[in-house]
C-alpha positions in Angstrom: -52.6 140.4 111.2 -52.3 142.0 107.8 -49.6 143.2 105.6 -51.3 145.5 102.8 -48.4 147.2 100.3 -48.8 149.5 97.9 -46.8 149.8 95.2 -44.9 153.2 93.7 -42.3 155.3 93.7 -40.5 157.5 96.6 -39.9 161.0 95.7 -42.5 164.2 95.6 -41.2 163.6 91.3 -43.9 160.5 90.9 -46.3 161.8 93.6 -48.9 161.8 91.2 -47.7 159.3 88.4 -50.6 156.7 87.4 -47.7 154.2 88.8 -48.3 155.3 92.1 -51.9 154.7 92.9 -51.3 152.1 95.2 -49.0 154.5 97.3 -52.3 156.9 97.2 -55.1 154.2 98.3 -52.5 153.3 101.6 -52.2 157.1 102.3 -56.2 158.0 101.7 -56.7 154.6 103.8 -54.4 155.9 106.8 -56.1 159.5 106.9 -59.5 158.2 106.8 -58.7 155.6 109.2 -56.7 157.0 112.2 -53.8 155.2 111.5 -50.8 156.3 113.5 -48.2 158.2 111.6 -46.0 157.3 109.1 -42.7 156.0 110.0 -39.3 155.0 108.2 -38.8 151.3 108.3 -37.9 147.9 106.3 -36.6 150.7 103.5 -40.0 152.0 103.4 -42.6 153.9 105.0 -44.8 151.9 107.4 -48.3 152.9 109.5 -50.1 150.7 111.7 -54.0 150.5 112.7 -56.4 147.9 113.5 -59.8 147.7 111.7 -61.4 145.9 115.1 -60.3 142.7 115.7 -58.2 142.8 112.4 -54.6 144.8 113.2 -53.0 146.3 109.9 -49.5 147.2 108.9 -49.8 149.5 106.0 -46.2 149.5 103.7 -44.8 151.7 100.9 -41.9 150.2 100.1 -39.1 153.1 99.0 -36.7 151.1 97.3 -38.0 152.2 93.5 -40.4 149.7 92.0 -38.3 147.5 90.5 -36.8 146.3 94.2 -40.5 146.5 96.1 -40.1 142.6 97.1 -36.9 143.9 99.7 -38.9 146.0 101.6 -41.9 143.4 101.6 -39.5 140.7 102.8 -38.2 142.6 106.0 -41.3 143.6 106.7 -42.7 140.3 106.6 -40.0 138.6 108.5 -40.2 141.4 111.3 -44.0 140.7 111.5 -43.7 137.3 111.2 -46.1 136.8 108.1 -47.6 134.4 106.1 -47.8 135.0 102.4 -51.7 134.8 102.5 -51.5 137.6 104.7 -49.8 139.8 102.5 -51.9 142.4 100.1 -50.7 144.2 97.7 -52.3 147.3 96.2 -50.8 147.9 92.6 -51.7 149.9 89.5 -53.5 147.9 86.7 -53.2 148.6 82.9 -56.0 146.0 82.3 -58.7 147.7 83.8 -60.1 151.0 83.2 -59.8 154.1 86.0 -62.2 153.8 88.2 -62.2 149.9 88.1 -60.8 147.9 91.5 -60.6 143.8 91.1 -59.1 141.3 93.5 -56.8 138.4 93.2 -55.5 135.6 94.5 -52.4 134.7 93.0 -51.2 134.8 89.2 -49.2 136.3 87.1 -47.4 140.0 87.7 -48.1 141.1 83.8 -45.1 142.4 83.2 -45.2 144.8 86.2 -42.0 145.2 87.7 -43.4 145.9 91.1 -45.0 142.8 91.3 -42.2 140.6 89.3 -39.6 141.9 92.3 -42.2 140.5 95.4 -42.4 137.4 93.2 -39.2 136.6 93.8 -39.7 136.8 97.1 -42.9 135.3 97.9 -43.5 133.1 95.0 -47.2 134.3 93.5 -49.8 133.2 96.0 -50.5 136.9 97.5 -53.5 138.9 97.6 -53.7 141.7 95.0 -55.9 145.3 94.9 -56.2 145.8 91.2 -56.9 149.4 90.7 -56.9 150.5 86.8 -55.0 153.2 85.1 -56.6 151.8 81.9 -54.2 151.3 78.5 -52.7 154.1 77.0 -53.6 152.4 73.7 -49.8 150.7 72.7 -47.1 149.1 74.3 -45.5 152.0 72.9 -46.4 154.6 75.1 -46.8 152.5 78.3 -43.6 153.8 80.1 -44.6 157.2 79.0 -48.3 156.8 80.3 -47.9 154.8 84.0 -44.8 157.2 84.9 -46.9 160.4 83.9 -49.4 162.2 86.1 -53.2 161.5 86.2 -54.8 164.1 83.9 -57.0 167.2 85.4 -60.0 165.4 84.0 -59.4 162.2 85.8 -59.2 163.6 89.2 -63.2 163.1 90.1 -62.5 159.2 89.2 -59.6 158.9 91.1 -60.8 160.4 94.1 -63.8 158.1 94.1 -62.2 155.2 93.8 -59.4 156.0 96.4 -62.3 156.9 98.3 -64.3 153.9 97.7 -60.7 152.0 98.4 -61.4 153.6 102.3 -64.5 152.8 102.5 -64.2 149.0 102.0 -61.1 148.7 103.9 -63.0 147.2 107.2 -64.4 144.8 104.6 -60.8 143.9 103.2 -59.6 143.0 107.0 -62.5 141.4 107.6 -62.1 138.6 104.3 -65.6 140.3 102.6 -64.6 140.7 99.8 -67.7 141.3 98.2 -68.6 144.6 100.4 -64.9 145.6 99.9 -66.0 145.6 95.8 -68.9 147.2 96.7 -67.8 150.2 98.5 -65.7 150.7 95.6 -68.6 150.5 93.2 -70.8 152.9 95.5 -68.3 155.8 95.3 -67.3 155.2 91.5 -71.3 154.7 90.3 -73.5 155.5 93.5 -76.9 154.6 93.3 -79.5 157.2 91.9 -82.3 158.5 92.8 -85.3 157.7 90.3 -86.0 160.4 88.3 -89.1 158.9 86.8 -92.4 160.6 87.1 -95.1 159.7 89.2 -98.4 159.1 87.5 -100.5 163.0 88.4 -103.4 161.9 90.7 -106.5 160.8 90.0 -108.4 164.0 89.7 -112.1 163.9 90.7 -114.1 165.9 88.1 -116.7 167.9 89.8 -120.3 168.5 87.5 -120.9 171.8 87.3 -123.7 172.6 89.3 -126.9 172.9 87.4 -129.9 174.8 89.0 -133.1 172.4 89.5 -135.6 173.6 87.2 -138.3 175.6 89.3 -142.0 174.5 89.8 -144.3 176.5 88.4 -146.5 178.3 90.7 -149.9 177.4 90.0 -151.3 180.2 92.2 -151.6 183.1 89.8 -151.7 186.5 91.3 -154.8 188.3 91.0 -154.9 191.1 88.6 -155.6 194.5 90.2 -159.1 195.6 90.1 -159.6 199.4 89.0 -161.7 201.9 91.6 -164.4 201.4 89.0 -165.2 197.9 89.3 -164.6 197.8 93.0 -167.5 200.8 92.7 -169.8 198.0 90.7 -169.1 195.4 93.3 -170.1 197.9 95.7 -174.1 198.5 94.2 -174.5 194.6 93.7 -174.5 193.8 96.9 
């Protein structure tokens, strides 16, 4: 089985904070997936769902970020699972919005979501990187992960939630590669060419010219005037 967590905070106040993107790709997964509904459990809000084979828990832990690794652990007990079943779905400062990565293992950055399930789980779980991109300085971090996506960035977040969906059968299935790709395929989808065709060879008819005429060698007779038909007449 799989655990896949995404990360944020509880409360209709960070509903649409930067911070809480991985709450939105487990919700937009859920919807477009049939998952059954959401329920209150392991101090979080858990929906399950297979993906074929592959059976998913989905978990949104509710215990404010910076205790995430609770809620992981008693769901992971109750399930019984591994660490290397365990995905978590977190925001990423690194990376630009519309950017997804994953990774195995590492660091947590500085992110206190992830810092809380290290102390849990030690750093050997899978992570969904999706980007929020930099605010620019250190300075305004706080300010920018806790504040709301902008009106402008709404197209690119929806595509890459979307694209999140999409590749979710991928995910359960260990492609990760096609889960990427999905991604990419919302975020950038292929165009059509736009290039122009060469026109078609176009057959230049001649303009018809008129054969020249034969002249016609047989000259009409003159006409002959009553007086000369009267001299034919007395030489016979």
């Amino acid at each position: 089985m799989h655990l896949w967590v995404g990360l944020g905070n509880p409360g209709a106040k960070y509903a649409g904070n930067r911070h809480n993107i991985g709450f939105m790709a487990l919700d937009r997964i859920a919807a477009d997936h049939g998952f059954g509904p959401w329920r209150s459990k392991f101090q979080g809000q858990v929906s399950e769902g297979r993906f074929g084979a592959e059976r998913v828990v989905l978990l949104k832990p509710e215990t404010f970020m910076n205790l995430s690794g609770q809620s992981v652990r008693a769901a992971a007990d109750f399930y019984k699972c591994t660490t290397d079943e365990i995905t978590v779905f977190h925001d990423e400062l690194d990376l630009a919005l519309g950017k997804c990565r994953l990774k195995q293992g590492g660091g947590h950055a500085g992110h206190n979501g992830l810092r809380s399930i290290h102390q849990h789980f030690g750093p050997e779980y899978a992570r969904v990187r999706l980007g929020i991109e930099h605010p620019g300085h250190k300075d305004r971090v706080v300010a920018h992960v806790l504040g709301d996506f902008a009106k402008a960035e709404g197209d690119t977040l929806d595509d890459v939630l979307r694209g999140v969906s999409d590749g979710a059968p991928a995910l359960a299935a260990g492609d990760g590669a096609k889960f990427l790709n999905a991604v990419a395929l919302r975020v950038a989808p292929a165009r059509a060419s736009t290039g122009t065709a060469p026109p078609a060879k176009q057959t230049v008819s001649k303009a018809a010219t008129p054969e020249p005429q034969a002249p016609n060698k047989k000259e009409a007779t003159p006409a002959r005037s009553p007086f000369d038909r009267l001299k034919d007449h007395f030489k016979k």
